[in-house]
Short mmCIF file of the C-alpha atoms (twelve columns), coordinates in Angstrom:
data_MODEL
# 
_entry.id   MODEL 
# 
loop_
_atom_site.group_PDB 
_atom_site.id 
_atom_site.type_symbol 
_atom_site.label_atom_id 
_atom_site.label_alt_id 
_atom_site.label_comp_id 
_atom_site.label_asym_id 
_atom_site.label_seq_id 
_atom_site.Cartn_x 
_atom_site.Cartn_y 
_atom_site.Cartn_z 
_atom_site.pdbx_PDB_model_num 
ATOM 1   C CA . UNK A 1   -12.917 22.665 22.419  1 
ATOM 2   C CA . UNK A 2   -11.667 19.482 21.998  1 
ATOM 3   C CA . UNK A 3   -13.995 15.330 21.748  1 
ATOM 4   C CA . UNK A 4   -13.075 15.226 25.341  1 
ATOM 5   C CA . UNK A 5   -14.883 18.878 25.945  1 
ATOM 6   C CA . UNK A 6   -18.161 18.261 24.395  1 
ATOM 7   C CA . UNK A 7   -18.398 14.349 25.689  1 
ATOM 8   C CA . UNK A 8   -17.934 16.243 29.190  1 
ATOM 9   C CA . UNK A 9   -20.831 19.000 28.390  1 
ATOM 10  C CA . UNK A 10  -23.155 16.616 26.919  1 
ATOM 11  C CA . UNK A 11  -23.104 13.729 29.816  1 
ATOM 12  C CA . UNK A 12  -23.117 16.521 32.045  1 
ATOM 13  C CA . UNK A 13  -26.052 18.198 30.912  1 
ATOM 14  C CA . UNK A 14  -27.992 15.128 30.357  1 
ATOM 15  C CA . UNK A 15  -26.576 13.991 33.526  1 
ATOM 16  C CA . UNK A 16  -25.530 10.579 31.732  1 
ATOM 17  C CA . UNK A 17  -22.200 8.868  33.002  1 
ATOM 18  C CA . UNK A 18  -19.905 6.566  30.179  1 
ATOM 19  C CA . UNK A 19  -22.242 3.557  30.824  1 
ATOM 20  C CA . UNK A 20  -24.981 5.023  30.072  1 
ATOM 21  C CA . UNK A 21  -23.532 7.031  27.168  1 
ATOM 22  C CA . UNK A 22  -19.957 4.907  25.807  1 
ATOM 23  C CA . UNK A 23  -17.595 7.208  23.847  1 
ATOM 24  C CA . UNK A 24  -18.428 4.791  20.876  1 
ATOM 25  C CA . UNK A 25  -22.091 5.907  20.792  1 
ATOM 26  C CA . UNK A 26  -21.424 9.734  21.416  1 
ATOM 27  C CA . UNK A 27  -18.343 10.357 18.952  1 
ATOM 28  C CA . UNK A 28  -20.721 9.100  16.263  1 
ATOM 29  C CA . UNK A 29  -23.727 11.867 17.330  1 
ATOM 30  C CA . UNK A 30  -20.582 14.385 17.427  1 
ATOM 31  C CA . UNK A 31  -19.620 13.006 14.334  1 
ATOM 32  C CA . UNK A 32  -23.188 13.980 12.912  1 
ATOM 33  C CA . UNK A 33  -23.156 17.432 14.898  1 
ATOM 34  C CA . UNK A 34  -20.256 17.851 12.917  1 
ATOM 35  C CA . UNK A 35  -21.783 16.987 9.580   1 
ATOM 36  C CA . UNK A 36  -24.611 19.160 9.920   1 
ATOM 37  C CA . UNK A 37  -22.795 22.292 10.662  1 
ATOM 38  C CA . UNK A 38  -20.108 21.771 7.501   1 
ATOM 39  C CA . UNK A 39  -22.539 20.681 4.957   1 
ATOM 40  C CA . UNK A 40  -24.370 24.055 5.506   1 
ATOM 41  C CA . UNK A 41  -21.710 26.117 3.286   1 
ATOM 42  C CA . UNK A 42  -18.727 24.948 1.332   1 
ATOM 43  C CA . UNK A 43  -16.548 28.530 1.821   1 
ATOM 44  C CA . UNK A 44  -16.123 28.318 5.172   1 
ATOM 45  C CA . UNK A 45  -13.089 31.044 5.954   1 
ATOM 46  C CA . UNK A 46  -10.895 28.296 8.211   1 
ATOM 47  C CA . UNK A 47  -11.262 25.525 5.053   1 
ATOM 48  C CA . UNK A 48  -9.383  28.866 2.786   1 
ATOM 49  C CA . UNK A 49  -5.819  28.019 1.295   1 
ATOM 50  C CA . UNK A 50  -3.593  29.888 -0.931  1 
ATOM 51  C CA . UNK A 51  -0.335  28.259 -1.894  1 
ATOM 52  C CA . UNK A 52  2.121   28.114 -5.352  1 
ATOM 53  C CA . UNK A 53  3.910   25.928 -7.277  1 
ATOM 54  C CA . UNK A 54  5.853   26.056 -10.423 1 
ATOM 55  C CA . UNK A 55  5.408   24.118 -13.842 1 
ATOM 56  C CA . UNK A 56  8.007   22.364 -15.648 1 
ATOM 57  C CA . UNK A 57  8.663   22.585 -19.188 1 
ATOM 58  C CA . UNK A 58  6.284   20.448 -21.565 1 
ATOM 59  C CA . UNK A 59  4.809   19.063 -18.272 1 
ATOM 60  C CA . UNK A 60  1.029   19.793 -18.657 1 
ATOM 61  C CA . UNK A 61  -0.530  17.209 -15.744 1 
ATOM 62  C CA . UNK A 62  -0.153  17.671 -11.467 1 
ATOM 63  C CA . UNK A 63  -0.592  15.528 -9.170  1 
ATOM 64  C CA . UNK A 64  -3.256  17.874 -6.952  1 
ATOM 65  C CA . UNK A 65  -2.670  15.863 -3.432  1 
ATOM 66  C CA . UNK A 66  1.383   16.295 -4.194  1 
ATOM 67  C CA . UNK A 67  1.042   19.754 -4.464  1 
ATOM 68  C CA . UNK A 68  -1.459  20.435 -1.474  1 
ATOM 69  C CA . UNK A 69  0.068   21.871 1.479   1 
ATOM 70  C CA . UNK A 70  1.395   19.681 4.112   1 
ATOM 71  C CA . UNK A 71  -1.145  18.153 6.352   1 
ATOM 72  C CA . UNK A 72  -3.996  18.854 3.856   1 
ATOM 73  C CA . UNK A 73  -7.081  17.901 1.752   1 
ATOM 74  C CA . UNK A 74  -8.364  19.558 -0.974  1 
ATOM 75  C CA . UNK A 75  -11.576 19.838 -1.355  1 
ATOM 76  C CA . UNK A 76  -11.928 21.893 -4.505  1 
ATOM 77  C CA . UNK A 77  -9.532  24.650 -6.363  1 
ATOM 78  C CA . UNK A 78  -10.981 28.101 -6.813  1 
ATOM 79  C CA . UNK A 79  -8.643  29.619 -9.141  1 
ATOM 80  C CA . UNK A 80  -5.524  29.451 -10.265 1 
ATOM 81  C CA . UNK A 81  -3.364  32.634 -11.288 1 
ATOM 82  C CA . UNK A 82  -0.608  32.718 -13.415 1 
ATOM 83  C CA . UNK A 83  2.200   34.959 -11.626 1 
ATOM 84  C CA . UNK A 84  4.622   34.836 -14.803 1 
ATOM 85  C CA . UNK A 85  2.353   36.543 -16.605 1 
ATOM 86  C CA . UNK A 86  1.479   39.377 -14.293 1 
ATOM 87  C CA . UNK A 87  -1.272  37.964 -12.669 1 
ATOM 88  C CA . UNK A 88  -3.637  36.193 -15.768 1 
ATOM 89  C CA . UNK A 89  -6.459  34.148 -14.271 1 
ATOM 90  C CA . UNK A 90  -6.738  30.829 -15.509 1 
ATOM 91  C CA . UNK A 91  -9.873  29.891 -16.736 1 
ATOM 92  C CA . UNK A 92  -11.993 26.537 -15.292 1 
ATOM 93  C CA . UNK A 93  -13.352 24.073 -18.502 1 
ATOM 94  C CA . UNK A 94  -14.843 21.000 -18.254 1 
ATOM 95  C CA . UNK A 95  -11.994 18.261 -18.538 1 
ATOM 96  C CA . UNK A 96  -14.066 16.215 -21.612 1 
ATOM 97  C CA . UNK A 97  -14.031 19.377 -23.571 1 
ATOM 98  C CA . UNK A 98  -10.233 20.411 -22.881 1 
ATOM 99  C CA . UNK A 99  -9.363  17.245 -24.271 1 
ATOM 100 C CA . UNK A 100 -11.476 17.309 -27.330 1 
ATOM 101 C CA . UNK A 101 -10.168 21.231 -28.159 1 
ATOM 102 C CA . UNK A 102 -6.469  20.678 -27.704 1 
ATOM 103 C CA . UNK A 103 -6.063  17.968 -30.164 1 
ATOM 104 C CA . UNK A 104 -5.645  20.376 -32.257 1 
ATOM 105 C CA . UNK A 105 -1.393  20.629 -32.163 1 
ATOM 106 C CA . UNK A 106 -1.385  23.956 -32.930 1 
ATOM 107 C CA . UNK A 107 -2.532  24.881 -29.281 1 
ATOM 108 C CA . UNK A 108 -1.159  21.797 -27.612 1 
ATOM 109 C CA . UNK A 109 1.798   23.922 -26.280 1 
ATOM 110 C CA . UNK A 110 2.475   27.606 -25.150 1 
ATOM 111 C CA . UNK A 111 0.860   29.805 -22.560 1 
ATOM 112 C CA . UNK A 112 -1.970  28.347 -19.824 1 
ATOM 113 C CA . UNK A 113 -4.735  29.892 -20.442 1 
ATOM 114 C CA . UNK A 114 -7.351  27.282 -18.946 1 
ATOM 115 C CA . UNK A 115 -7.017  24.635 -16.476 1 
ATOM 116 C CA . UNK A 116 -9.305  21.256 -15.908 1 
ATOM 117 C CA . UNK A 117 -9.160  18.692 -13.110 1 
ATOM 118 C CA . UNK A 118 -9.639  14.610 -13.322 1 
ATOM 119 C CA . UNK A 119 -9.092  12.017 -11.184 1 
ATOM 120 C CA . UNK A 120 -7.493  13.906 -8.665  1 
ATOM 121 C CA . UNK A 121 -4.502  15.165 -11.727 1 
ATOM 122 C CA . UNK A 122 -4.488  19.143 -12.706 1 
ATOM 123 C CA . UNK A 123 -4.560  19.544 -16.166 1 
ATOM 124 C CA . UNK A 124 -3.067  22.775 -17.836 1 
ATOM 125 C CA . UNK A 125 -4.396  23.915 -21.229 1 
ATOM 126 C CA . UNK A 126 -2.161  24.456 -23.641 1 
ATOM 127 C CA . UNK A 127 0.384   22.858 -22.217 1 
ATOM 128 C CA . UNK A 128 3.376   24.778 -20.261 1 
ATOM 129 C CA . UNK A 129 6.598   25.548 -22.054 1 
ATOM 130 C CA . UNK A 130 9.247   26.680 -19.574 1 
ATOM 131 C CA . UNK A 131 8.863   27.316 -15.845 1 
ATOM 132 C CA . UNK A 132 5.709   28.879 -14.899 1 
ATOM 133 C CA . UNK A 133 4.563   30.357 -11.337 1 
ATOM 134 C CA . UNK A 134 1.369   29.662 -10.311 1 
ATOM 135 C CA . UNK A 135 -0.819  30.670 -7.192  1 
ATOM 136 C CA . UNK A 136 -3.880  28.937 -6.702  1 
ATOM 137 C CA . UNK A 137 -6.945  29.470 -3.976  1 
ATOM 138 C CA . UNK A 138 -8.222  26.631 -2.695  1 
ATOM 139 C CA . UNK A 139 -10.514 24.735 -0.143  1 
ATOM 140 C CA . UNK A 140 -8.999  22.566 2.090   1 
ATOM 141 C CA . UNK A 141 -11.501 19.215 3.103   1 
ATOM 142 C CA . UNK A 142 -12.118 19.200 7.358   1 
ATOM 143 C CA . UNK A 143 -10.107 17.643 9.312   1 
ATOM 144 C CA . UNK A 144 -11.439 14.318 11.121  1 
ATOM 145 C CA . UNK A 145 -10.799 15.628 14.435  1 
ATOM 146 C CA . UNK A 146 -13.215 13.176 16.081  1 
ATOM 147 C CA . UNK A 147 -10.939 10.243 14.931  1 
ATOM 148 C CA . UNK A 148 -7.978  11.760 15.998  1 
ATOM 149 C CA . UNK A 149 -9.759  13.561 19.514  1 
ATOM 150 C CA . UNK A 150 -8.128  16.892 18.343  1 
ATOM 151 C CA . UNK A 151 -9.438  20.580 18.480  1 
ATOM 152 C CA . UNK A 152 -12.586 20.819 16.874  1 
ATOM 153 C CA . UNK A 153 -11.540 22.448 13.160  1 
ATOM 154 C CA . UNK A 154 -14.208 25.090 12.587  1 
ATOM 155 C CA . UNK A 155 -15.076 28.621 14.014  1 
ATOM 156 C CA . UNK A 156 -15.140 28.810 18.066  1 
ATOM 157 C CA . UNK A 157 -18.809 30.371 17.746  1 
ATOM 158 C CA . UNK A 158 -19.711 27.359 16.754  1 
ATOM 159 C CA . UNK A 159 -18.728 25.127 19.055  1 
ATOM 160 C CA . UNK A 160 -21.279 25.130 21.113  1 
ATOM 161 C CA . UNK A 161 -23.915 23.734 18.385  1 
ATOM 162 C CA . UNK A 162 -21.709 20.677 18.408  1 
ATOM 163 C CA . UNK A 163 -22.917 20.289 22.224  1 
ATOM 164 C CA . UNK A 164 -26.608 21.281 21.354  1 
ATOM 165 C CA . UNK A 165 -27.207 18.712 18.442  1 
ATOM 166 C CA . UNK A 166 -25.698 16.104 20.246  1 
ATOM 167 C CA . UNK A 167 -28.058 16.755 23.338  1 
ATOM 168 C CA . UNK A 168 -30.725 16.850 21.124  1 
ATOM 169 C CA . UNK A 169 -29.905 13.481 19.528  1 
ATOM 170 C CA . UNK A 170 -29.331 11.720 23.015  1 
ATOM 171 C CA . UNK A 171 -32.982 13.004 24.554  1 
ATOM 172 C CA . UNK A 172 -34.152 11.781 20.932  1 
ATOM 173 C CA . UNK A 173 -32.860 8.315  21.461  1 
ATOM 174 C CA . UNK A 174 -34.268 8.220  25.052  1 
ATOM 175 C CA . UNK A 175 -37.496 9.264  23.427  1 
ATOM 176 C CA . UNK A 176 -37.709 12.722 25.429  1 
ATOM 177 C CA . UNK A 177 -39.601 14.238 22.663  1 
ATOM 178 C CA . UNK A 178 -39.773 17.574 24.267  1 
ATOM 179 C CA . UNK A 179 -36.082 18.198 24.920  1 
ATOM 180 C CA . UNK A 180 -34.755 17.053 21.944  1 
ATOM 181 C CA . UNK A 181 -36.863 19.825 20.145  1 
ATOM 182 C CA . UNK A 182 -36.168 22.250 22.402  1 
ATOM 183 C CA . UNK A 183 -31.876 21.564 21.570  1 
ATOM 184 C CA . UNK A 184 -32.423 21.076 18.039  1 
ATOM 185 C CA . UNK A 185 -34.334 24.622 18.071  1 
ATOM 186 C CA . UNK A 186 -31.782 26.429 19.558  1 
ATOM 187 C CA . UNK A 187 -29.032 24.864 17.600  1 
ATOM 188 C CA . UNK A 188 -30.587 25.794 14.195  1 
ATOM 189 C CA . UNK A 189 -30.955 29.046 16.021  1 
ATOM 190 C CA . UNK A 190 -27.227 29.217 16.987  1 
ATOM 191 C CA . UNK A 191 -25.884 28.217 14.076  1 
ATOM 192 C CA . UNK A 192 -27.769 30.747 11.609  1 
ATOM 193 C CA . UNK A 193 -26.828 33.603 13.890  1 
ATOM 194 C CA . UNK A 194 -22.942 32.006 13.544  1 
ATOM 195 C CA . UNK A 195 -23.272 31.685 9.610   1 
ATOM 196 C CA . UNK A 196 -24.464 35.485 9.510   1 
ATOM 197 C CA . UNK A 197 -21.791 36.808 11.606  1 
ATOM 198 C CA . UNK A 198 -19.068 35.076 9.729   1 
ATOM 199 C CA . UNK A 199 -20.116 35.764 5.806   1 
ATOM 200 C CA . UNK A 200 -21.275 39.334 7.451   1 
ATOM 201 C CA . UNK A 201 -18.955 40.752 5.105   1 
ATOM 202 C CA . UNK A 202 -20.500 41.280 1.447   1 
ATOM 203 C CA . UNK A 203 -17.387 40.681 -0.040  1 
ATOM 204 C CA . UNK A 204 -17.726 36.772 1.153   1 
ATOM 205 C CA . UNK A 205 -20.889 35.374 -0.063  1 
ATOM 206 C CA . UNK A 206 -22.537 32.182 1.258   1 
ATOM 207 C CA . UNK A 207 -22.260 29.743 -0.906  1 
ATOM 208 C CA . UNK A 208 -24.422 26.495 -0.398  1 
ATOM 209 C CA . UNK A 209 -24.147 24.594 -3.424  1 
ATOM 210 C CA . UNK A 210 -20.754 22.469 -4.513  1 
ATOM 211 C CA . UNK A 211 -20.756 23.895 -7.773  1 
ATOM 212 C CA . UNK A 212 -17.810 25.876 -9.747  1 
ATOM 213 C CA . UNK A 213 -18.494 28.729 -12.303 1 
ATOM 214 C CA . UNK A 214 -18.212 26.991 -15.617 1 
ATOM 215 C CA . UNK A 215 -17.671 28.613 -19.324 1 
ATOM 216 C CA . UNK A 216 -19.858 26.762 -21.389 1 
ATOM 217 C CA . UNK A 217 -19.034 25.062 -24.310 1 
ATOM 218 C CA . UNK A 218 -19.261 27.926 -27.291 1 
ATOM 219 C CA . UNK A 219 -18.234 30.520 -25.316 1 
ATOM 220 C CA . UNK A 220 -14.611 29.264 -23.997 1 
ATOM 221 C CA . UNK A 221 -13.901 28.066 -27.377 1 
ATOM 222 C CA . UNK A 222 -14.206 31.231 -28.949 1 
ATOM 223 C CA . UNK A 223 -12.296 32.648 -25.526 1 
ATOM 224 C CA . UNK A 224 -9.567  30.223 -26.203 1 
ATOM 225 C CA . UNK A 225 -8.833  31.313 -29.715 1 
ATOM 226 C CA . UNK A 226 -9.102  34.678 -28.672 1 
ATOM 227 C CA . UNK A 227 -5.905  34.213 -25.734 1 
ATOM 228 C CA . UNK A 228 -4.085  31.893 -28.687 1 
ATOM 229 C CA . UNK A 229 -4.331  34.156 -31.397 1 
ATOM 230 C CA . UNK A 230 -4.608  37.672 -30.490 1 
# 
């Protein structure tokens, strides 16, 4: 489905022509349909990305939207793999506390063995001698297909919730109390049955919160010297 599709299903449904429901007034109820369904999980499978790229020598900071696969957003890295080494998995620190642990110039240079993120830059800790191969996993933002009228970017199951909160929206605005229930019901309804189809698969957890896995303080200090000095 595309804006066109649902604007079509919706005036249709609620028998409403583009007087008495303007495009300006219904992309911004799809816009909220929208909302609702992507702010339930952050891991949705179509938002997955893996790509690569390769360090230079002594170069320790990345631009993250430079590196990000044409076309895209991220959203948030999952992990980042070192492929020179055999397939060592970086591991995620807070940037404040990179910084304060690699003033230190003994482990200011040598093999990654942590990575941070600020201001929209990639940080690798130590820093990189030589060229290093890296794949990461990320999580591309969503598209703003409204904006652009493009093909809705999310799971076809879920389509039609996009038409069911919008129709319960419009009867809310023309105060039909009963309908716009009855919609908003059944697209909660659709969209749980959706969400346990796709993470079905107990290798893919939902995850609801925008949270990343974080070593605390102690413990990834004592890590770190542990990968430096073996």
């Amino acid at each position: 489905m595309n804006l066109a599709d649902i604007r079509s299903q919706v005036r249709t449904t609620a028998d409403l022509d583009s007087t008495e429901l303007p495009n300006q007034f219904i992309d911004s109820l799809i816009r909220e349909a929208d909302t609702a369904i992507m702010s339930r999980a952050r891991n949705w499978p179509w938002l997955e990305q893996r790509w690569q790229f390769t360090t230079t020598d002594n170069d320790q900071t990345y631009d993250i939207e430079s590196l990000a696969p044409s076309g895209t957003t991220i959203a948030e890295i999952v992990s980042i793999v070192d492929e020179t080494t055999g397939g060592f998995e970086l591991i995620p620190v807070e940037h404040e506390f990179a910084e304060e642990a690699w003033r230190n110039s003994l482990l200011y240079s040598g093999v990654p063995t942590h990575w941070s993120q600020w201001a929209g830059v990639l940080y690798l800790w130590p820093k990189p001698t030589g060229a290093r191969t890296f794949t990461v996993r990320s999580l591309r933002r969503s598209k703003d297909w409204v904006s652009t009228n493009d093909t809705v970017d999310m799971d076809e199951r879920l389509h039609p919730a996009l038409v069911l909160y919008t129709l319960a929206r419009v009867y809310a605005f023309q105060e039909e109390a009963q309908f716009s229930s009855q919609y908003m019901q059944m697209f909660e309804r659709h969209v749980y049955m959706v969400m346990q189809e796709i993470f079905r698969n107990p290798q893919r957890p939902l995850v609801l919160g925008r949270g990343v896995n974080r070593i605390g303080n102690d413990a990834w200090v004592r890590s770190l010297w542990r990968l430096s000095f073996p």
